[in-house]
N, C-alpha and C positions, 0 to 999 in steps of 0.2 A: 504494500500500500504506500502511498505517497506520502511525505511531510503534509502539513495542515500549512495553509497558508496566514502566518500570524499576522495581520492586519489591523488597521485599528477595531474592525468589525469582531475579530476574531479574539481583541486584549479586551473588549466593553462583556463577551459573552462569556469569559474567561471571570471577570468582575460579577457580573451576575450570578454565575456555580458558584463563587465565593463567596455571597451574600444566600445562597438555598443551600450548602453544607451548613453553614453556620446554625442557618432556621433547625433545618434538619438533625443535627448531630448534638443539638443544647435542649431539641426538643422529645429527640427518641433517646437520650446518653449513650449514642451510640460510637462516639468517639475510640472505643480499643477497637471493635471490628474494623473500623475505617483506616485508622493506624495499621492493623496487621494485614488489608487490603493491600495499602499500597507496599508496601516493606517484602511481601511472597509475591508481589506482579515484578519489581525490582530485583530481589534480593536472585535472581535465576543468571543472572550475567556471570558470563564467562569469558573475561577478556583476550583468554586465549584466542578463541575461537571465536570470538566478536558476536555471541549470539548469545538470545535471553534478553533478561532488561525489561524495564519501564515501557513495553507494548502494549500492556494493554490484553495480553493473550491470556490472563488469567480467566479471563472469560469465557474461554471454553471449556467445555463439558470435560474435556480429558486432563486437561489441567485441573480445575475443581478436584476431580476424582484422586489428584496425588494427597497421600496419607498426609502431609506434611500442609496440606491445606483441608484438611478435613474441618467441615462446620461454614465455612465459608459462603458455600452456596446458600443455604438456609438463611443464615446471614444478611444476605446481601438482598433475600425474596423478602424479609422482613424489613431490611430499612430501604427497599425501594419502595414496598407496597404502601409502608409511611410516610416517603417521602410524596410520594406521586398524589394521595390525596390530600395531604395536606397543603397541600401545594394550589392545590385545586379548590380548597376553602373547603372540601367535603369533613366530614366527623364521622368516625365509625366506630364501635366500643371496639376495646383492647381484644376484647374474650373471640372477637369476627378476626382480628389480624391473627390470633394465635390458630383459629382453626385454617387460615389461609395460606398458611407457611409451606405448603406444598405447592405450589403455584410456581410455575416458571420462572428462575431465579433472572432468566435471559428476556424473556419476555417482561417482566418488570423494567429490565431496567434498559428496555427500548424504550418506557413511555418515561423513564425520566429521562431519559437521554433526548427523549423529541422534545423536550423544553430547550433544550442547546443544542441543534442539531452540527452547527459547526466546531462542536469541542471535541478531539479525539477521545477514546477511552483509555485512551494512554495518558493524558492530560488530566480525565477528570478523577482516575486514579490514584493519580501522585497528589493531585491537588487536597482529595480527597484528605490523607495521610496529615496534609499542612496543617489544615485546617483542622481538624481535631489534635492536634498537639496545641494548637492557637488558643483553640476557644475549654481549653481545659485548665491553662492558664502556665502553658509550655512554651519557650522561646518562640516570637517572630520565626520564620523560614523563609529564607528568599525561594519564589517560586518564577521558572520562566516556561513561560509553553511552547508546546509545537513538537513535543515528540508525536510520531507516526504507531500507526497501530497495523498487529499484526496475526495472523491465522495461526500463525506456526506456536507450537507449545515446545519449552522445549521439553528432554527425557525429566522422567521423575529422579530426584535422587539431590537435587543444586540446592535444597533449602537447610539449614542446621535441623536437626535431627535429637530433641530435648531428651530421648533415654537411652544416648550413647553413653556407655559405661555405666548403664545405671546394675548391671549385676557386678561391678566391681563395686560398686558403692562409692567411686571418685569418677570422673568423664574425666578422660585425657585432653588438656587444651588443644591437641594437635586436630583436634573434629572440627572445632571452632575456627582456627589458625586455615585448614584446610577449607571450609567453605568460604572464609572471608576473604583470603587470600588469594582466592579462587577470582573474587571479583574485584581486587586490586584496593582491598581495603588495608588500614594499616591497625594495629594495636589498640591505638587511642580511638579508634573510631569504632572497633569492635566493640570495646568497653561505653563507650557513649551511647551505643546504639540498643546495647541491654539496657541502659536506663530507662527506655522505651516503654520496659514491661513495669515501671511503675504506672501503666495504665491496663487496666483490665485484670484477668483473671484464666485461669486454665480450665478446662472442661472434662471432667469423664468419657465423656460419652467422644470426645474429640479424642484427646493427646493421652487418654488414661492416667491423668492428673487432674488435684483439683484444688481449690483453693486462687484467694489472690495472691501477688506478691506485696502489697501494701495494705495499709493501713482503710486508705482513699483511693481505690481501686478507680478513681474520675478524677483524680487530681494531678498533674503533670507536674512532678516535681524531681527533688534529689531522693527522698523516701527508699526507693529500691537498691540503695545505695547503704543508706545507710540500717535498715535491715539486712543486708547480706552480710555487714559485719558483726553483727549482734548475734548472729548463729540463728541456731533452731527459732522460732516461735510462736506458740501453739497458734494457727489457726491460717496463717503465711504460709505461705509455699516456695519452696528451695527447690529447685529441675537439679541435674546433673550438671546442663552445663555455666547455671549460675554459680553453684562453687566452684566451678573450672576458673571462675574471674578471681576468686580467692587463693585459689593453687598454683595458678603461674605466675612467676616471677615480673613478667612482663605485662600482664594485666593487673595486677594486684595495688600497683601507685597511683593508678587512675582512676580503681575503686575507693580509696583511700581518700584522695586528691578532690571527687566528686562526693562523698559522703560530709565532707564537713568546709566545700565550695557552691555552695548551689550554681551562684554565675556563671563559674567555671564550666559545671559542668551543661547547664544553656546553653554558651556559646560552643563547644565544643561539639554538642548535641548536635544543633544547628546546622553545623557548618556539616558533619558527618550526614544527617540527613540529607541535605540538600544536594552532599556528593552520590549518596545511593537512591537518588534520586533520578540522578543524570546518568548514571552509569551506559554505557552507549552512545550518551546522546548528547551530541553539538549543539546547542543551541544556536540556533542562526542571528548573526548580531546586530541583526533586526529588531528583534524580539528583545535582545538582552538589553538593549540602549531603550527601547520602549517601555518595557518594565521596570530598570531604572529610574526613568522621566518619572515613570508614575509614582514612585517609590518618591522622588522628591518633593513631587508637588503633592503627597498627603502629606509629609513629612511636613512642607512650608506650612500648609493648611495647618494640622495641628499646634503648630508654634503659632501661629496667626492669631486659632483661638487663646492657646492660653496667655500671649501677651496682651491681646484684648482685655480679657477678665481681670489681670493684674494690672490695667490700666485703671478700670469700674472699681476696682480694689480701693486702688491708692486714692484715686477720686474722691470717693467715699469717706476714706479715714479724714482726709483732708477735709471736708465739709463739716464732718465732726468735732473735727480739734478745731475747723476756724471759730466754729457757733460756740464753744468750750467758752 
């Protein structure tokens, strides 16, 4: 399939999906599924072999079907089927979504996708991902669009794999080291990118685990960090390869670093997302310099208002203390 053509038509529709996740993801709290959406559409890049990646292929039925995304579909027929009528002003009791979760997880989410016909699904994707780390109350994420979408899945096996070593009772970091490594990530962004799982929670019926790993299974913070160093505790959930970040040498300072850094570990967060974000993908710098722009002029805006207000401020005290 071709690039999308990023235009101003295509950055305003782009603007739009980022103003219906938001609605969406604050109104169903569905912000971990939409994190763990974009992060397994991603997380498949093989830079060896320049395939995988931020396409959009999670979409198909064969892909769903790998172990390593099990739950996802379900998932995904739930917060479109929410999304699509809400969207539409309709109201339907919760007890109607829950018996409708068998419903074409693909066909739902053609009809939220015919609200932005020109956003790829490789875009609305990753965006997806942002924007619930955003609105949970997780780092900004530079976002630029125009990745291309694509048919092809690739084999099962590219995504990390939560109960390697778990009959040893330790996961050897080299699972971890090997799938990230795989896609040209480095240490620090391995570890940054667990911090991730201080949102949501494990499933049974999914990963054969259960439990959150925090406290505030909706709150995007340092929390996952710093429960991994506290050990066991009752009710928190520890995978194999979460103490793999405790047991290697090489990930264990950035657990350390990010448990009693929060900002640290935001920016670092950040930036690591927004690289396994791109993984394959050029942005054309088009796009990059328009997203930018955009990025300054809320930026001006914002400062616009708060100097305003501090103007009404001072005004004010002054009025006060003249009549004094």
């Amino acid at each position: 399939m071709a690039f999308p053509v990023v235009d101003a038509d295509y950055l305003k529709e782009i603007d739009k999906a980022r103003r219906d996740l938001r609605a969406l993801i604050a109104y169903k709290n569905c912000a971990p599924i939409m994190l763990r959406l974009a992060w397994h559409d991603a997380g498949t890049y093989d830079k060896s072999t320049k395939t995988g990646g931020p396409n959009g292929s999670i979409r198909n039925d064969e892909e769903l079907a790998h172990g390593a995304n099990s739950g996802l579909k379900i998932a995904l027929s739930f917060c479109g089927q929410v999304s699509f009528r809400r969207f539409l002003g309709f109201s339907f009791p919760v007890a109607l979504w829950i018996v409708e979760l068998n419903v074409s997880s693909i066909a739902l989410l053609e009809e939220v996708k015919a609200k932005r016909p020109k956003i790829t699904y490789a875009d609305l994707f990753q965006l997806a991902g942002v924007v619930a780390v955003e609105v949970t109350g997780g780092p900004t994420i530079d976002f630029v669009p125009g990745r291309k979408d694509s048919k092809v899945s690739p084999k099962e096996g590219r995504l990390p794999d939560a109960k390697q070593g778990i009959n040893a009772f330790k996961v050897s970091s080299p699972h971890l080291k090997d799938v990230f490594y795989r896609m040209g990530l480095s240490d620090k962004e391995i570890v940054a990118l667990s911090g991730g799982h201080t949102l949501g929670r494990a499933h049974p019926e999914r990963s054969g685990f259960d439990g959150p790993w925090t406290k505030e299974p909706l709150k995007f913070d340092n929390s996952y960090f710093v429960e991994l160093l506290k050990g066991e505790t009752e009710g928190l959930l520890k995978l194999p390869t979460d103490n793999a970040l405790l047991d290697d040498p090489a990930f264990r300072p950035f657990v350390e670093l990010y448990a009693k850094d929060e900002d640290a570990f935001f920016k670092d967060y950040a930036a690591a997302h927004k690289r396994l974000s791109e993984l394959g993908f050029t942005p054309a710098s088009s796009a990059s310099k328009a997203t930018a722009k955009d990025g300054t002029v809320l930026a001006q805006s914002a400062v616009g208002v708060v100097v305003a207000a501090a103007v009404v401020i001072l005004s004010y005290l002054y009025e006060v203390r003249k009549r004094a």
